[in-house]
C-alpha positions in Angstrom: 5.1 7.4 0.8 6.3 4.3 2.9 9.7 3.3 3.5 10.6 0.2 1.4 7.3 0.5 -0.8 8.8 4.0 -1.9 12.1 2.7 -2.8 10.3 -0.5 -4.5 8.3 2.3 -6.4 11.5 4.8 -7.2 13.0 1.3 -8.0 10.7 0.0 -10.4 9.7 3.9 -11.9 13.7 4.3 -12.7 13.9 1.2 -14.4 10.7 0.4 -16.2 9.4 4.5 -16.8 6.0 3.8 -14.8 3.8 1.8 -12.9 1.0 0.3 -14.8 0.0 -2.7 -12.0 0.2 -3.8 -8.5 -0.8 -6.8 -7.5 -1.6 -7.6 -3.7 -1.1 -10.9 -3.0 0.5 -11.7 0.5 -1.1 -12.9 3.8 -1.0 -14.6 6.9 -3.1 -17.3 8.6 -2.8 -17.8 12.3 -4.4 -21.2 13.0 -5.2 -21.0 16.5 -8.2 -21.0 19.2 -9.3 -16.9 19.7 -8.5 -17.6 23.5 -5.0 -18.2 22.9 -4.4 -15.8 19.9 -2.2 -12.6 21.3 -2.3 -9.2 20.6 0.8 -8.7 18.8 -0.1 -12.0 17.1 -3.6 -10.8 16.1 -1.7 -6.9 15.0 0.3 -8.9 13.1 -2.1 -10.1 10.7 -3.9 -7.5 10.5 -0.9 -5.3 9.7 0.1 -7.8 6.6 -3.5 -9.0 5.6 -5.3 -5.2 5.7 -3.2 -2.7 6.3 -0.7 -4.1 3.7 -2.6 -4.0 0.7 -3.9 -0.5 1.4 -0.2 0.9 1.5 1.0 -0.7 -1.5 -2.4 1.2 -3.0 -1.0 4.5 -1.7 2.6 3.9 -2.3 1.7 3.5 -6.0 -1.0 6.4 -6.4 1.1 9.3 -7.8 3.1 7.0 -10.1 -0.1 5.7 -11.6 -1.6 9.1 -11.8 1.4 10.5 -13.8 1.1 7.3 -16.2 -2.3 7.8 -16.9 -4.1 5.1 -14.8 -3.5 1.9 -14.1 -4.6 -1.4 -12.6 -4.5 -2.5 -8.8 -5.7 -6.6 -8.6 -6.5 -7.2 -4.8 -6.5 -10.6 -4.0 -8.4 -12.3 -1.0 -9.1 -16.0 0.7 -12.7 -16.6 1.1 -11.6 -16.5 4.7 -12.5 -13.2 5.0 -15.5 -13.9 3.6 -17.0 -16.9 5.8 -15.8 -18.3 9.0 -13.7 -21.0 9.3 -13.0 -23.3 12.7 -9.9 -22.5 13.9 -9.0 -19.4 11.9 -9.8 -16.7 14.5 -8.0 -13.7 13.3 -8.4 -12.8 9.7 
């Protein structure tokens, strides 16, 4: 599991007996021409908006599983569905 999403897990496991729900629902917007977008800015938003989300999913697999099931509520911008000026790294 990952560091900090394991203890949020262990955390919320000890005191609740389970997890029934996660919710992802955090990004980043860099408003900014592609040309002077950097690496570690672009990384960075790919790290929150993308990779985030799918380690939460993994963090709270087994607990889910022992519970029974569960329900995981991804939430999106419709940036990441159509391009918008100006928002070159989503």
């Amino acid at each position: 599991m990952i560091p900090g999403w394991e203890a949020g897990v262990a955390r919320t496991v000890e005191r609740f007996g389970g997890v029934d729900v996660l919710v992802n629902n955090a990004a980043i917007l860099l408003l900014a021409p592609l040309t002077q977008i950097r690496r570690e800015d672009f990384l960075r938003i790919v790290e929150v908006n993308q990779l985030g989300p799918f380690r939460g999913i993994q963090a709270v697999f087994e607990a889910m599983k022992r519970g029974g099931g569960g329900s995981i509520v991804n939430i999106a911008s419709t940036d990441g569905i159509e391009g918008v000026k100006g928002v070159s790294a989503c």
